[in-house]
N, C-alpha and C positions, 0 to 999 in steps of 0.2 A: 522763724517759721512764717510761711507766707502761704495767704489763706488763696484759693485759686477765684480768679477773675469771673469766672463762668460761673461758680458756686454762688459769688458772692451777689452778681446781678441778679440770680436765680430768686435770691432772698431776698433783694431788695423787692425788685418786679412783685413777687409773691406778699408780702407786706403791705406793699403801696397799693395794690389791687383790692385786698380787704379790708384796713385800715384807712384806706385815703391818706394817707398819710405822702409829705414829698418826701425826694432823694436826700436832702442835707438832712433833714429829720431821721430819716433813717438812718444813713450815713454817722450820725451823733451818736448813735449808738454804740455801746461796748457790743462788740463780738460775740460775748456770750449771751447777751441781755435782745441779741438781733435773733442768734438762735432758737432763743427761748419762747419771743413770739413768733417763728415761723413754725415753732414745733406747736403751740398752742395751738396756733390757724389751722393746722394740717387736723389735730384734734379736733375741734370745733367742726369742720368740714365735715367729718367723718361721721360724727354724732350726727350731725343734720342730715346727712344720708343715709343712715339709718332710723332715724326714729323720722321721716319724713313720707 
């Protein structure tokens, strides 16, 4: 299974933007472990937009 190109810059972009983090860092990442901090981010976002 092949994960699509555009999802996957999507994620990186979105990580490396709040994180600071680079591309090969991100890149090191398991799949699911990339997912798992962009679904955090997107949480953390939200909260701060609400209680802000």
């Amino acid at each position: 299974m092949t994960y699509a190109t555009d999802r996957l810059q999507e994620e990186i972009a979105y990580v490396a933007y709040h994180f600071h983090w680079g591309m090969d860092e991100i890149l090191d990442l398991e799949h699911h472990d990339r997912r798992r901090f962009a679904q955090e981010i997107a949480s953390l976002v939200t909260r701060a937009k609400t209680e802000g």
